[in-house]
ZAMAR-75847 format. One line per 5 residues: number of its first residue (from 1); for each residue x, y, z of C-alpha. Coordinates in nm, 4 decimals. Layout:
BEGIN
NUM = X,Y,Z | ...
end
This chain:
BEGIN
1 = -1.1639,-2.9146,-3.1075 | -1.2746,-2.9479,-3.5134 | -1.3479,-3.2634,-3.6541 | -1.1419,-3.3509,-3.9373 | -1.2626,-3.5786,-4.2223
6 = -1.0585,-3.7501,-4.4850 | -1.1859,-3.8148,-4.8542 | -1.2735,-4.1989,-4.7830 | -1.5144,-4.0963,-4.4893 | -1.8470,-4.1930,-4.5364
11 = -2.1327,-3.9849,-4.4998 | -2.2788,-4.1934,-4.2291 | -1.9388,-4.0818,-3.9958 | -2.0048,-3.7172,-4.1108 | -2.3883,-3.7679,-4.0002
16 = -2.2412,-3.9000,-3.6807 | -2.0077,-3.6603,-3.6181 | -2.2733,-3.3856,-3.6576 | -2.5121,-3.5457,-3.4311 | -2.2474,-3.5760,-3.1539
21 = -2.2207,-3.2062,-3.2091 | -2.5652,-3.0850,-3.1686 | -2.5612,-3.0431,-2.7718 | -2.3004,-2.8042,-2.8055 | -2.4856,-2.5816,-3.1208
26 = -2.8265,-2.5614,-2.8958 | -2.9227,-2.1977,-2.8604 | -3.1720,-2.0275,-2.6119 | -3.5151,-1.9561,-2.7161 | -3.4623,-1.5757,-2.7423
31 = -3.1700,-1.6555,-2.9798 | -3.3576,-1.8639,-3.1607 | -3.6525,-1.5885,-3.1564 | -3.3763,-1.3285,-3.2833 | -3.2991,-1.5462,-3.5460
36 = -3.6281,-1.5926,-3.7181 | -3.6743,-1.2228,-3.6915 | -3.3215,-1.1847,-3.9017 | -3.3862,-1.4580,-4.1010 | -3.4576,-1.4024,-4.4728
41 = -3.6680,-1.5720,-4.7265 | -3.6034,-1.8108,-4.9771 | -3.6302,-1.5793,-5.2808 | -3.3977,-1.3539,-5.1161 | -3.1542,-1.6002,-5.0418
46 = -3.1969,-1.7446,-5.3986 | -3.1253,-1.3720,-5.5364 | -2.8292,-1.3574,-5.2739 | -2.6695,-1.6053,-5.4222 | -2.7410,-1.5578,-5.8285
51 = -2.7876,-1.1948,-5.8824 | -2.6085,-1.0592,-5.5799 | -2.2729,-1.3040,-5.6187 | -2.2695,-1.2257,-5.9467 | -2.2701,-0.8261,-5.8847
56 = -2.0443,-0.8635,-5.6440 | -1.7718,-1.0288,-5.8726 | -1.8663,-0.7270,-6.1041 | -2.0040,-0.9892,-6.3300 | -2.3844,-0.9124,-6.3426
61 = -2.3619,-0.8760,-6.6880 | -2.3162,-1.2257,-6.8012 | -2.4180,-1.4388,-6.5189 | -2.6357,-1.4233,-6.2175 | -3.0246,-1.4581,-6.4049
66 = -3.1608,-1.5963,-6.6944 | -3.1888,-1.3808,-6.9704 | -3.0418,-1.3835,-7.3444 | -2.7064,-1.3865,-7.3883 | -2.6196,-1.4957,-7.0457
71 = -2.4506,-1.8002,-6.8934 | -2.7480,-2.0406,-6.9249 | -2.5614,-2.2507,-6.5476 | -2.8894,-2.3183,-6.3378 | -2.9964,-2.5999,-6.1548
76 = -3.3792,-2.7785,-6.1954 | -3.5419,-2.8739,-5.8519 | -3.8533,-3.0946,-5.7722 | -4.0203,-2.7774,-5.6222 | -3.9797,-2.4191,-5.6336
81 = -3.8077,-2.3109,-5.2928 | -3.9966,-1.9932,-5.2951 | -4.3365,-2.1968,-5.2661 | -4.2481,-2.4422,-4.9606 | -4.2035,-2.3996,-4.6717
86 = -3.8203,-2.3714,-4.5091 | -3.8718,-2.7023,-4.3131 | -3.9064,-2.8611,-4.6456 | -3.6105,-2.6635,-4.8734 | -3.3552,-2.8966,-4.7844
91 = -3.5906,-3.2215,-4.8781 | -3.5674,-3.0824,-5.2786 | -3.4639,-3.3566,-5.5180 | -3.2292,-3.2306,-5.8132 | -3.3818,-3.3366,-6.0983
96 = -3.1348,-3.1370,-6.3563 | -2.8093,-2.9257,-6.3695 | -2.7430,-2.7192,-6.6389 | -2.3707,-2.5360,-6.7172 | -2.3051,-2.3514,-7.0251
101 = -2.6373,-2.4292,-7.2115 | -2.5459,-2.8441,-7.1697 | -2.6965,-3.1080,-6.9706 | -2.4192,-3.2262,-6.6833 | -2.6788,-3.4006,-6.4478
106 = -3.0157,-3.5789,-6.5191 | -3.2181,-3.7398,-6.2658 | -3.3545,-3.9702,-6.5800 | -3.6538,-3.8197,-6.5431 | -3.6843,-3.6878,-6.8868
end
């Protein structure tokens, strides 16, 4: 059975909703050993999901780094992902989010 959220649900029922759900996502410590051996690192997750999406959609040439003549769409964290550790990835603060060479979001720290 799913859980089903509307568009007025808060994000204290989602947080609820996941916690209830935990017990049931548990895995055995040899899964959990498999896992980290699988697992990749943050730079190649970070190219995953820039360079390689953007090859995939045959689109490498335009998007998918930062270089000249590119789609300048990147987003400005409060550390670089690559340098801590993956217990503290999710923690990052978005300071800035930038699409098409423009400002959309900023923290007001600059």
């Amino acid at each position: 059975m799913g859980v089903v959220f509307q568009a007025e649900d808060t994000i204290l029922k989602r947080q609820v909703a996941l916690k209830a759900m935990l017990p049931a996502l548990a895995v055995s410590e040899s899964a959990r050993s498999r896992f980290q051996r699988e697992a990749i690192t943050a730079a190649q997750a970070l190219c995953a999901y820039t360079y390689g999406s953007a090859y995939a959609s045959k689109a490498e040439h335009r998007k998918g780094s930062i270089e000249p003549g590119k789609l300048a769409d990147f987003t400005v964290l409060s550390e670089d992902p690559t340098a801590v550790g993956s217990d503290r990835i999710a923690g990052l603060q978005v300071l800035a989010t930038i699409i098409d060479g423009e400002i959309r979001y900023d923290a007001g720290l600059t």
